[in-house]
FIDOGU-691779 format. One record per residue (C-alpha): residue in one letter; y, z, x. Coordinates in nm, 3 decimals, decimal comma, always signed. Layout:
<atom code="A" Y="Y" Z="Z" X="X"/>
...
END
This chain:
<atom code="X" Y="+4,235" Z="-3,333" X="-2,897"/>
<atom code="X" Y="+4,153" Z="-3,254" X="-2,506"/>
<atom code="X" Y="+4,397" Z="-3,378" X="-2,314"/>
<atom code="X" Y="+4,296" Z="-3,602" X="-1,993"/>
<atom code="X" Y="+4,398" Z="-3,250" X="-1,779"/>
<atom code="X" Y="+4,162" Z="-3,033" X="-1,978"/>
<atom code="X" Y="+3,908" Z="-3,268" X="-1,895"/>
<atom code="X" Y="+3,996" Z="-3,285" X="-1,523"/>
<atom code="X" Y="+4,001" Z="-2,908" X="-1,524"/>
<atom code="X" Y="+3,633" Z="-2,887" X="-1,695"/>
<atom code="X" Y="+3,468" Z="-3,159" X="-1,505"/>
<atom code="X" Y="+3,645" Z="-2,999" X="-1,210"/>
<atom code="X" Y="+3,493" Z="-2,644" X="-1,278"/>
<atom code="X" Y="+3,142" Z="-2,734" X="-1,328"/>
<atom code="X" Y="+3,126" Z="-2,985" X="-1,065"/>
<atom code="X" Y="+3,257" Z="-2,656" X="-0,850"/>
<atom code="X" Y="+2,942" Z="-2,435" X="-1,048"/>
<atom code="X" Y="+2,717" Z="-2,704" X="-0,994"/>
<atom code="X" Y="+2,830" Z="-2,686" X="-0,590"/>
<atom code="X" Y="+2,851" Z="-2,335" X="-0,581"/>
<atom code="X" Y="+2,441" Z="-2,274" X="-0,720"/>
<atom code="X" Y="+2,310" Z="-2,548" X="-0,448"/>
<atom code="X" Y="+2,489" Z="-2,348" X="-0,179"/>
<atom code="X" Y="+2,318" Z="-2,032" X="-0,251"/>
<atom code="X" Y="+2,010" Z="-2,185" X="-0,342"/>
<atom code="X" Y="+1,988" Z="-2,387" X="+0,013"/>
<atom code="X" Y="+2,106" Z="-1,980" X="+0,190"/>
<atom code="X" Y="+1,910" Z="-1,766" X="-0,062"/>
<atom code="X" Y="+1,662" Z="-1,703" X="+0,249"/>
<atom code="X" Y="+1,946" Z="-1,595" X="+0,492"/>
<atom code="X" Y="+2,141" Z="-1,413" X="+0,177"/>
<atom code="X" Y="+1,800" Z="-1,189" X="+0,097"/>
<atom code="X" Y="+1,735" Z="-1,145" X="+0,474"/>
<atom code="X" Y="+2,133" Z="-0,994" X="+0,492"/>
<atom code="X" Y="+2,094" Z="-0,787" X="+0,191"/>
<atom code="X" Y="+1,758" Z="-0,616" X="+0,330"/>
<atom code="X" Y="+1,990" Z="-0,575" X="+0,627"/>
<atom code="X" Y="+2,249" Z="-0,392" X="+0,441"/>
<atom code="X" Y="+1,997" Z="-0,177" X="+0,273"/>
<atom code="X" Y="+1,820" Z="-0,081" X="+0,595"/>
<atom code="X" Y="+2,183" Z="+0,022" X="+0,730"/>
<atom code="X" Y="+2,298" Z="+0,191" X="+0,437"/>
<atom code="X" Y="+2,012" Z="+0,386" X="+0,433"/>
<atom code="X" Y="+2,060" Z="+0,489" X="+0,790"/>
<atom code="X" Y="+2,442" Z="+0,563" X="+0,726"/>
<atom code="X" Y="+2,464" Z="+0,948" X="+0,657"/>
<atom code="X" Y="+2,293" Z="+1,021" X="+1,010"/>
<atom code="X" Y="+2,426" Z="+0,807" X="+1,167"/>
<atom code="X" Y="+2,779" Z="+0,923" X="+1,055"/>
<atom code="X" Y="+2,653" Z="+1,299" X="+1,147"/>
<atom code="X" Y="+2,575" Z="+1,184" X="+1,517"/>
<atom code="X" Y="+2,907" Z="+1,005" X="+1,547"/>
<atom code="X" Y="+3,077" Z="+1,352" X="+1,501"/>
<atom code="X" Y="+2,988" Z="+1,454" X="+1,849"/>
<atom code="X" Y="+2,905" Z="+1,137" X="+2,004"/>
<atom code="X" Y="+3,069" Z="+0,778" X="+2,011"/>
<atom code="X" Y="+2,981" Z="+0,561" X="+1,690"/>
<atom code="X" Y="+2,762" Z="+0,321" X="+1,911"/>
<atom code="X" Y="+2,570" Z="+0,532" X="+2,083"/>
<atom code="X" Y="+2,492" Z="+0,750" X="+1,760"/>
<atom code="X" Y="+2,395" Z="+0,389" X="+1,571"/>
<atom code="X" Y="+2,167" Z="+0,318" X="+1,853"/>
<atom code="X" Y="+1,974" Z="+0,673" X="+1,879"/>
<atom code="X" Y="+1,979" Z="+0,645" X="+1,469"/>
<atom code="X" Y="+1,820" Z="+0,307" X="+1,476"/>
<atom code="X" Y="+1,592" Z="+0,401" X="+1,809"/>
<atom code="X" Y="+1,436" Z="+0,725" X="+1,622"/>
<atom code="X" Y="+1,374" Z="+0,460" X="+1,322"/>
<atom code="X" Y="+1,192" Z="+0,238" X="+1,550"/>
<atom code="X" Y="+0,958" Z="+0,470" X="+1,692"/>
<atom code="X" Y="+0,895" Z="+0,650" X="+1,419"/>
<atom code="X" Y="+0,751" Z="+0,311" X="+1,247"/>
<atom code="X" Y="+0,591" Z="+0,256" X="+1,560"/>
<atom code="X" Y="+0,414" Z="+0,575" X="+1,581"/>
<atom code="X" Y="+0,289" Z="+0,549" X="+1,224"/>
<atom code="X" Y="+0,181" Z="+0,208" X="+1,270"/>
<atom code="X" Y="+0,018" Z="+0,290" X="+1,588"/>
<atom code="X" Y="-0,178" Z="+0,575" X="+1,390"/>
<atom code="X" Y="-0,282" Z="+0,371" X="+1,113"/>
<atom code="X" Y="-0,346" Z="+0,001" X="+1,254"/>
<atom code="X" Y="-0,689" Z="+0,093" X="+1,342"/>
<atom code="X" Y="-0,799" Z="+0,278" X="+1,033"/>
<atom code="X" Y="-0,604" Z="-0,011" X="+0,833"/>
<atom code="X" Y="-0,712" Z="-0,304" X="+1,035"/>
<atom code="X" Y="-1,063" Z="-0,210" X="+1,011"/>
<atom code="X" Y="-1,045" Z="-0,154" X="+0,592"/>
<atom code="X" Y="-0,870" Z="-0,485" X="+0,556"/>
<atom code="X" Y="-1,108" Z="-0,638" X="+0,795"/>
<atom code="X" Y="-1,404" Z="-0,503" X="+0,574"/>
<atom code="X" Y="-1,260" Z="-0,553" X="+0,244"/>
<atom code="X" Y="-1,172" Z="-0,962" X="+0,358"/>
<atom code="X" Y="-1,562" Z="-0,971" X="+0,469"/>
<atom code="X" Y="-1,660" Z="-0,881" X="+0,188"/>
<atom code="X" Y="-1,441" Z="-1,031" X="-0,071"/>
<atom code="X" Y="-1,759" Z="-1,261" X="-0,203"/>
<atom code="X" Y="-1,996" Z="-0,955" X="-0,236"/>
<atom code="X" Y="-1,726" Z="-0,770" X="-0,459"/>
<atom code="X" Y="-1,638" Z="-1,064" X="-0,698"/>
<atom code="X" Y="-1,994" Z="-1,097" X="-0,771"/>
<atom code="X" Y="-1,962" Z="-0,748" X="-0,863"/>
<atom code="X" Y="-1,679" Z="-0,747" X="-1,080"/>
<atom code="X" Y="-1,877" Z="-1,051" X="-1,256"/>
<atom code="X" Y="-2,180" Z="-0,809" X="-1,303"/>
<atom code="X" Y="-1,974" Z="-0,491" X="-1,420"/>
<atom code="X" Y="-1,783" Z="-0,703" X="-1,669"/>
<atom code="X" Y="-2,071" Z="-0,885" X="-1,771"/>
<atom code="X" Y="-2,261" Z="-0,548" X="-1,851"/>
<atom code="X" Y="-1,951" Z="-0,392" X="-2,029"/>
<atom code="X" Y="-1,972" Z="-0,723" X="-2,229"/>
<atom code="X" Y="-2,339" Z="-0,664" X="-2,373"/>
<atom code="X" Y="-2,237" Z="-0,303" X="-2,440"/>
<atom code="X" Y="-1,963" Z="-0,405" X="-2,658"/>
<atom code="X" Y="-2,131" Z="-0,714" X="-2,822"/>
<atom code="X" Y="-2,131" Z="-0,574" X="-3,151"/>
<atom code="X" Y="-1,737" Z="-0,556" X="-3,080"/>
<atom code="X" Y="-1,616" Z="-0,912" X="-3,124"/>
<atom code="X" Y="-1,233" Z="-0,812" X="-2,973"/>
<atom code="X" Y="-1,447" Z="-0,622" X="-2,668"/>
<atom code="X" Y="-1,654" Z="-0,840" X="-2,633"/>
<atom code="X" Y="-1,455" Z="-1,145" X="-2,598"/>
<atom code="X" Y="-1,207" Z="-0,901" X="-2,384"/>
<atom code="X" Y="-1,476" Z="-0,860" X="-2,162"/>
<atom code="X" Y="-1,611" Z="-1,163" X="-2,169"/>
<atom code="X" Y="-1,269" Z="-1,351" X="-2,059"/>
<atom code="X" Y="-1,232" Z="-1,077" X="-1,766"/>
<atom code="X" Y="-1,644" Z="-1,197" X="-1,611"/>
<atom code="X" Y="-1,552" Z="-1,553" X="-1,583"/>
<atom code="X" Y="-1,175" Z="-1,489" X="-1,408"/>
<atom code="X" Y="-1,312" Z="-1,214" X="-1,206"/>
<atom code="X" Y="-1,475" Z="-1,406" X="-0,951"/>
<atom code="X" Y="-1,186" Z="-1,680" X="-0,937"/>
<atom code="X" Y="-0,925" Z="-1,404" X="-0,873"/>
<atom code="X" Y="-1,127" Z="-1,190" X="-0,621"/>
<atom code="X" Y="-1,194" Z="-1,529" X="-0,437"/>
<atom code="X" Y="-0,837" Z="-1,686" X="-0,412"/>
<atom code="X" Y="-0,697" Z="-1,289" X="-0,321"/>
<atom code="X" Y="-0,946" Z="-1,325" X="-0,058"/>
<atom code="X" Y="-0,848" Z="-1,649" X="+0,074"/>
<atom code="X" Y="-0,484" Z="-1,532" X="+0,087"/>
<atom code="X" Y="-0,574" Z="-1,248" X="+0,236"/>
<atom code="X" Y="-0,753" Z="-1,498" X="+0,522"/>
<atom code="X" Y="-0,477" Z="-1,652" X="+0,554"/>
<atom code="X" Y="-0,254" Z="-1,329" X="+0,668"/>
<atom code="X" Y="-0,215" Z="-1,404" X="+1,011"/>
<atom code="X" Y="+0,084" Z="-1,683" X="+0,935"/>
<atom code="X" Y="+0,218" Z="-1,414" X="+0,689"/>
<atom code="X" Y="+0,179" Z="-1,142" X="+0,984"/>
<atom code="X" Y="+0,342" Z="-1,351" X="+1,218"/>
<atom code="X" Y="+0,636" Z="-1,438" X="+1,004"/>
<atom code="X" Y="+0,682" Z="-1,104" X="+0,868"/>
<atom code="X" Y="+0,725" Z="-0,974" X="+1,203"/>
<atom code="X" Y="+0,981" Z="-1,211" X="+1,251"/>
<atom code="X" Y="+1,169" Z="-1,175" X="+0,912"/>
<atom code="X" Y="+1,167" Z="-0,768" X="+1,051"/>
<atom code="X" Y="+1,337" Z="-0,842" X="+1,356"/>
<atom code="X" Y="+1,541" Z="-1,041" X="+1,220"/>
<atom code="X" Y="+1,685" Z="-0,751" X="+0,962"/>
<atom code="X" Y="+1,637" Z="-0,482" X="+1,209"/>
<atom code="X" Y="+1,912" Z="-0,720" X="+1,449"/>
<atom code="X" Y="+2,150" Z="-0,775" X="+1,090"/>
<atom code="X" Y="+2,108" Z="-0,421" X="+1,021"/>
<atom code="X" Y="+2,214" Z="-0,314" X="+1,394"/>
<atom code="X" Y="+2,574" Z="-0,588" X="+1,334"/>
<atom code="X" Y="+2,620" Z="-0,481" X="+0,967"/>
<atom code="X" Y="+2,624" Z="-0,069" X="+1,139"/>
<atom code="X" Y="+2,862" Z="-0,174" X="+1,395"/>
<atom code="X" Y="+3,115" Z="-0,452" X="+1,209"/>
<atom code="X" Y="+3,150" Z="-0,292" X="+0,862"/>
<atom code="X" Y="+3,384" Z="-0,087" X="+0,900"/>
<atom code="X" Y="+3,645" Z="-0,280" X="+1,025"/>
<atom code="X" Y="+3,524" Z="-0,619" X="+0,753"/>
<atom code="X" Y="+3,604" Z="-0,331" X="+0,480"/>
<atom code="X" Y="+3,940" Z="-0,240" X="+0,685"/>
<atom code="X" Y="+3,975" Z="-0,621" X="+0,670"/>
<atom code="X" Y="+3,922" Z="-0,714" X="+0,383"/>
<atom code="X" Y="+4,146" Z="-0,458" X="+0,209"/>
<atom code="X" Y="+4,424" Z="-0,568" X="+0,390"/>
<atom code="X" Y="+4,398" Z="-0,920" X="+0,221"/>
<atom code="X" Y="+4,422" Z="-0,701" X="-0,116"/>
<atom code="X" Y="+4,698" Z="-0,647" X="-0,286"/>
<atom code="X" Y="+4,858" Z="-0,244" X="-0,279"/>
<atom code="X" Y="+4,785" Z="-0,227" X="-0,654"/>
<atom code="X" Y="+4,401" Z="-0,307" X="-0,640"/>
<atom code="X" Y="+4,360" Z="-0,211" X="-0,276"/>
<atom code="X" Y="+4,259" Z="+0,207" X="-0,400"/>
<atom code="X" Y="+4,000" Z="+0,049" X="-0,668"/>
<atom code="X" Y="+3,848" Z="-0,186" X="-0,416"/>
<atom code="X" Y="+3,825" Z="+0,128" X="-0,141"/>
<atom code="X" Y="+3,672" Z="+0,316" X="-0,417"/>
<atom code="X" Y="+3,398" Z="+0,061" X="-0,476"/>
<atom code="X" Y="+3,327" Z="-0,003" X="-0,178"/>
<atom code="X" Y="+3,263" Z="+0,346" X="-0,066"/>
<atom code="X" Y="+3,059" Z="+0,417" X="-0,418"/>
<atom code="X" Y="+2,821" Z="+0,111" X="-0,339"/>
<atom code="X" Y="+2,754" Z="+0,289" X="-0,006"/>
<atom code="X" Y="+2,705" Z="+0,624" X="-0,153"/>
<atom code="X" Y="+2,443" Z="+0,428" X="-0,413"/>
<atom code="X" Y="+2,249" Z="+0,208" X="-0,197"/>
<atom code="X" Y="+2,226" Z="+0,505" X="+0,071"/>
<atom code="X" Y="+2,089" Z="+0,713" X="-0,186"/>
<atom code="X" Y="+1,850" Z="+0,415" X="-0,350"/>
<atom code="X" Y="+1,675" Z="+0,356" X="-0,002"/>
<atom code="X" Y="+1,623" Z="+0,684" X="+0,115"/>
<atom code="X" Y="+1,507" Z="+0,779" X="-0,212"/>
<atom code="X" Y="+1,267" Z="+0,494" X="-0,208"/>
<atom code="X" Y="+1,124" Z="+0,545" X="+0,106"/>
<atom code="X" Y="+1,057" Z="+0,949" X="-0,005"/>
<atom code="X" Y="+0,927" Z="+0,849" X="-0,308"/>
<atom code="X" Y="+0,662" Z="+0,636" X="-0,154"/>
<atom code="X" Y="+0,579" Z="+0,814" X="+0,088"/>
<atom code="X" Y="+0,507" Z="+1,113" X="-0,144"/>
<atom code="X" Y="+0,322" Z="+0,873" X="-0,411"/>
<atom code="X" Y="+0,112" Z="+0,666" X="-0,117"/>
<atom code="X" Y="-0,019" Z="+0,996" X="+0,025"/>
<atom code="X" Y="-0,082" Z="+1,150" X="-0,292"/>
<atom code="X" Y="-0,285" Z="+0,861" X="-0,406"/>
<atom code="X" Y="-0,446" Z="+0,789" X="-0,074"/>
<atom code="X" Y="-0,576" Z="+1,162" X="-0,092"/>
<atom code="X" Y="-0,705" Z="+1,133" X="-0,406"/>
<atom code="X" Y="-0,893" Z="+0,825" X="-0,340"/>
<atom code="X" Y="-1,043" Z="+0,955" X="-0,025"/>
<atom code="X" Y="-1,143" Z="+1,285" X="-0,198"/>
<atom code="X" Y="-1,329" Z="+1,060" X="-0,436"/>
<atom code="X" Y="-1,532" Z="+0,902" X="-0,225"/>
<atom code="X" Y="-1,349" Z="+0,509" X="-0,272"/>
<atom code="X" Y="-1,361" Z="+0,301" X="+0,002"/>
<atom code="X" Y="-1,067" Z="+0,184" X="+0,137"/>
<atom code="X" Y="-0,836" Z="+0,457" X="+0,041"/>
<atom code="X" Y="-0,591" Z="+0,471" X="+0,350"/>
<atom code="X" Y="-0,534" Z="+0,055" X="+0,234"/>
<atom code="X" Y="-0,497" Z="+0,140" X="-0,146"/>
<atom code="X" Y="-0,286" Z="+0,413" X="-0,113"/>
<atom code="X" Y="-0,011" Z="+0,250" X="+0,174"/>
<atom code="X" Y="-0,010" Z="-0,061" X="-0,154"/>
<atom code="X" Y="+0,104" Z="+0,210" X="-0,404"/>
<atom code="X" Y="+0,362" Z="+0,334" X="-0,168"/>
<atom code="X" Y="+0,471" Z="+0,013" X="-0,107"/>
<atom code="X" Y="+0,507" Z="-0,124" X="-0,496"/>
<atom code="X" Y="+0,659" Z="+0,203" X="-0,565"/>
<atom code="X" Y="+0,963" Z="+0,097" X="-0,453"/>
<atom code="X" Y="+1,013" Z="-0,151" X="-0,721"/>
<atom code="X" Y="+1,093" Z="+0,131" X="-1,032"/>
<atom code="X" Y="+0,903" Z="+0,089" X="-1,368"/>
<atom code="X" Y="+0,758" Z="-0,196" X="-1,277"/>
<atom code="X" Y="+0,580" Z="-0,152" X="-0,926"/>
<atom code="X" Y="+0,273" Z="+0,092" X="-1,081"/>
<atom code="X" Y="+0,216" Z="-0,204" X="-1,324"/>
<atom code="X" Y="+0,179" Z="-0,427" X="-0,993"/>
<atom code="X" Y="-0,039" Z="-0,184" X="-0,769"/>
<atom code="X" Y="-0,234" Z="-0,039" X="-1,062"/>
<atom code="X" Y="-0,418" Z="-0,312" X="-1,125"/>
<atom code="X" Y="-0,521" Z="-0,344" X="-0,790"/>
<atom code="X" Y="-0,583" Z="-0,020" X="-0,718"/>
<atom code="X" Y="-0,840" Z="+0,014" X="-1,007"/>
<atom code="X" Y="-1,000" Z="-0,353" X="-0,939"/>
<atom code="X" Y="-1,091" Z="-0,275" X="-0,610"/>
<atom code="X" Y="-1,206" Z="+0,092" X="-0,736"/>
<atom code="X" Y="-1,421" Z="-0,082" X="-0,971"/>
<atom code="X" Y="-1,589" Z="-0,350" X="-0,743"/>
<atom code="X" Y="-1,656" Z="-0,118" X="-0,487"/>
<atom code="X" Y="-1,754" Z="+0,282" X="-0,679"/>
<atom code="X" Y="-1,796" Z="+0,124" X="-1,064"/>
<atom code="X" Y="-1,693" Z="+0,242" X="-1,406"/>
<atom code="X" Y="-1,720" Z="+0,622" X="-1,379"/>
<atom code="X" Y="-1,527" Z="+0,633" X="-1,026"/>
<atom code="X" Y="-1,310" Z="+0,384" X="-1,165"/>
<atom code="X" Y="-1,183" Z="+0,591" X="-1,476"/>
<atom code="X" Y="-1,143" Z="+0,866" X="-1,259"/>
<atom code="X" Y="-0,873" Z="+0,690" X="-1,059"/>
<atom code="X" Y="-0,731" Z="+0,571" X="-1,392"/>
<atom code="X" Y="-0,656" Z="+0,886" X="-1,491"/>
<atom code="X" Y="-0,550" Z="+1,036" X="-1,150"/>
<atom code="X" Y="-0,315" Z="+0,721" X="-1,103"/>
<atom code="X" Y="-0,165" Z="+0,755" X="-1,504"/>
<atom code="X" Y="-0,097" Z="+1,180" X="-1,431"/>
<atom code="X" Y="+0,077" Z="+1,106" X="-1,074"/>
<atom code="X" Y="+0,306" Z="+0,839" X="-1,221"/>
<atom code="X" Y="+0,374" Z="+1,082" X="-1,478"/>
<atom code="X" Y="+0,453" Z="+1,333" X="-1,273"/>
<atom code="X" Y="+0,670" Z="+1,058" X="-1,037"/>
<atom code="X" Y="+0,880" Z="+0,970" X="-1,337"/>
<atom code="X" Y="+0,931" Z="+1,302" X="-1,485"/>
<atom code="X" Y="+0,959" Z="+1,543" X="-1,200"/>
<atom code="X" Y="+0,969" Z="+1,322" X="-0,852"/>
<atom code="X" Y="+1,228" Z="+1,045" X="-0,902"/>
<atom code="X" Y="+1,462" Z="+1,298" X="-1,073"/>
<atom code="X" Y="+1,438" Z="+1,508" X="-0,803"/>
<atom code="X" Y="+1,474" Z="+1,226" X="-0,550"/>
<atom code="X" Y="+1,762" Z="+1,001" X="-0,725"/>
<atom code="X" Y="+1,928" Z="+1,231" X="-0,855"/>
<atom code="X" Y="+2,197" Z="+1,099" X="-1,071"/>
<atom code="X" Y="+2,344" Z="+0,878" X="-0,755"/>
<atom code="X" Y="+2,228" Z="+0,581" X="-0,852"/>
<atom code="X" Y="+2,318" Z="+0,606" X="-1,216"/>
<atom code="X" Y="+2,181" Z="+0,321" X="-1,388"/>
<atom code="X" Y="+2,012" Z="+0,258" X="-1,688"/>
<atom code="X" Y="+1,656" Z="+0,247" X="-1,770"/>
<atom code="X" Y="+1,760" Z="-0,135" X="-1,909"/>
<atom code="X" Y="+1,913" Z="-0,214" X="-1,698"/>
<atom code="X" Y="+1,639" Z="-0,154" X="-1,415"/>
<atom code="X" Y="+1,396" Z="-0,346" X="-1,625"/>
<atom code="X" Y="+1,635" Z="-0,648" X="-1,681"/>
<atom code="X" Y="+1,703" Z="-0,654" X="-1,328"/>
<atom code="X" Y="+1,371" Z="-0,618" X="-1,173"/>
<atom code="X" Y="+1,264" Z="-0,925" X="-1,420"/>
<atom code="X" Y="+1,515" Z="-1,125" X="-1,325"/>
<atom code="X" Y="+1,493" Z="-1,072" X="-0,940"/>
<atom code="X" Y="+1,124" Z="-1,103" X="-0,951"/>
<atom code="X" Y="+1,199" Z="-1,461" X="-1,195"/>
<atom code="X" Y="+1,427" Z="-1,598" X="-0,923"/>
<atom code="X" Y="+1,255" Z="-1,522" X="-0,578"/>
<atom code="X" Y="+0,929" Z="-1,341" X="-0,684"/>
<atom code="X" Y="+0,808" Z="-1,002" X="-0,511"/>
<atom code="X" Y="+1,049" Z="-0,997" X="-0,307"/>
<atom code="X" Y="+1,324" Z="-1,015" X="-0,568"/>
<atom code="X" Y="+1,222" Z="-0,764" X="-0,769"/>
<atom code="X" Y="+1,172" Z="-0,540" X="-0,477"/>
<atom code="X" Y="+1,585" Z="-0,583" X="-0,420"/>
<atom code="X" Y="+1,698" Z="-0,631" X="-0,773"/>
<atom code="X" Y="+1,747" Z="-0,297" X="-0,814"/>
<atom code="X" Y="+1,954" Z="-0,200" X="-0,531"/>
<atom code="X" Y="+2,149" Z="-0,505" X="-0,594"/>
<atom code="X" Y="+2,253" Z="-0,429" X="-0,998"/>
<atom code="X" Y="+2,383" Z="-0,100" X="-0,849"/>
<atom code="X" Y="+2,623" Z="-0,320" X="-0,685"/>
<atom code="X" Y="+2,737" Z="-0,541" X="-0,938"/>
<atom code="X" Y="+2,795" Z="-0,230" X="-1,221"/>
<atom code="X" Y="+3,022" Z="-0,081" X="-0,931"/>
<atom code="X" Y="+3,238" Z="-0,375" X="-0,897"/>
<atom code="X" Y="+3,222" Z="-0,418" X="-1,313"/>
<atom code="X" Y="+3,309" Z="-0,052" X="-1,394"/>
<atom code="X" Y="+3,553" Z="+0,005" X="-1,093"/>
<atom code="X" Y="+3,722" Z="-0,370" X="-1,044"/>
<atom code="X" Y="+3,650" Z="-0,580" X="-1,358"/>
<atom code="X" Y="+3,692" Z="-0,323" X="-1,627"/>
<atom code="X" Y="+3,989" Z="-0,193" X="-1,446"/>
<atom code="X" Y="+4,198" Z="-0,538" X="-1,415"/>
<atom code="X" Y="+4,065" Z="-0,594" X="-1,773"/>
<atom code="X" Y="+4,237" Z="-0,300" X="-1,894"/>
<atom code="X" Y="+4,543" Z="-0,399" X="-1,746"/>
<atom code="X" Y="+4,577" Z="-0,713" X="-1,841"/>
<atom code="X" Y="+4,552" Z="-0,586" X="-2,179"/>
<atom code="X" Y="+4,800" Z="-0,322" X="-2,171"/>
<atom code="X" Y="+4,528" Z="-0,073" X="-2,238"/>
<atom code="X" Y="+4,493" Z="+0,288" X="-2,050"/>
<atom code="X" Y="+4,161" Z="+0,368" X="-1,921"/>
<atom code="X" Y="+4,003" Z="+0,629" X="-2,114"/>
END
């Protein structure tokens, strides 16, 4: 039988879980906003730690984060116009392309009639069509709140990131002093692997992209698809969530394809999207990530659905990043203190 103490323990643990989950569900916002932070810095890191060889470290985090700046400025500056005016065409004529969609899907569905699974297939895709076109489009009206707070949400990081540069080095200092001298090498270890892995993750990402958005964009253009410069910055974008971003921008890639060039152009992007993921999976990210971020291929997927579960896009964009994190702490703190509390030698 429990004793009244086992009770007062249990009641007194979950009432601390139950605390604990409303705290970082009421700062999740703040908590995503630092992480992006910490990415954006971490990605920065290795040049910034070149500079600071032959300058002091602030003035080499400031010239870092400067050249950052303008170089996001410059591109932006080059492709608002050619962007603005796509987006501005493609929300204009949201309503002419869903009627489209409705026609191309109805047509498929009277060339596969004597196909019941086709048909029906087809037949469930003309009736959504012009529902999903039409609330895309009104989200997409709808942008300039979005623009306006994204803007803000990017200051806001860009500010974190500049702190997090400046301050982490002597929080880590700090906070392995409050270690104890047996733990305080495994801790210094981890924290200088999770730097290593999220410095490699984000500038891998934004290579990856970049390489993936232009290669698509090209292709696109070469074919003759309107909107090509907007398509192709999309697939950069969702690249950046692994595995599961090509299932994201695919889709929308090849819808918009279809409504605007039809079936023949449409297959043709198909294919060309299908061979440069390929490629990207086989040859690219290799290349690009190496083996420094060393997870699994499970354990990306499990992640990803469980960051995009808990805060949507946006979580599954920083899942990834973030499981890199927690396997450093399990394989170099947890499994560690494990081991030793079990009288058993690492292997």
């Amino acid at each position: 039988m429990t004793s009244p103490r086992g009770w007062i323990v249990g009641a007194a643990v979950i009432g601390g879980a139950v605390l604990l989950w409303n705290v970082l569900a009421g700062a999740l916002s703040p908590l995503v906003l630092l992480f992006t932070a910490v990415l954006f810095a971490a990605g920065l890191r290795p040049s910034v730690d070149r500079l600071s060889r032959r300058m002091p470290f602030g003035v080499a985090v400031g010239i870092s984060f400067g050249a950052v700046v303008l170089a996001i400025v410059s591109v932006g500056l080059v492709l608002t116009l050619p962007l603005g005016a796509e987006l501005t065409r493609l929300v204009h004529s949201v309503p002419t392309y869903a009627a489209a969609l409705q026609d191309r899907f109805i047509a498929a569905e009277r060339h596969f009639r004597k196909d019941e699974a086709a048909n029906r297939i087809a037949s469930v895709l003309s009736g959504s069509a012009g529902s999903v076109a039409r609330e895309l489009g009104q989200h997409v009206l709808d942008g300039t709140a979005i623009a306006a707070s994204t803007i803000g949400n990017l200051l806001l990081i860009l500010l974190l990131a500049i702190g997090w540069m400046l301050s982490s080095d002597d929080l880590g200092r700090f906070l392995l002093s409050l270690m104890p001298p047996s733990v305080r090498s495994d801790w210094h270890d981890a924290f200088a692997d999770i730097g290593t892995r999220l410095s490699a993750y984000v500038q891998g990402v934004a290579i990856n992209g970049s390489i993936v958005g232009v290669l698509m964009g090209v292709a696109l253009a070469l074919l003759g698809v309107p909107y090509a410069i907007l398509l192709g910055v999309i697939t950069a974008i969702f690249q950046a969530i692994p595995m599961v971003g090509a299932v994201i921008s695919g889709p929308i890639m090849l819808l918009v394809v279809l409504a605007t060039s039809g079936w023949t152009k449409m297959l043709v992007a198909a294919a060309i999207f299908a061979i440069v993921q390929v490629v990207d999976q086989n040859v690219l990210s290799p290349i690009i990530f190496g083996q420094r971020l060393q997870l699994s291929f499970l354990l990306i997927i499990l992640s990803t659905i469980v960051g995009g579960t808990l805060l949507g896009i946006g979580g599954a964009f920083l899942a990834v990043p973030a499981a890199a994190v927690l396997q450093v702490i399990a394989v170099r703190i947890v499994a560690p203190a494990i081991r030793r509390a079990n009288g058993v030698e690492a292997g």
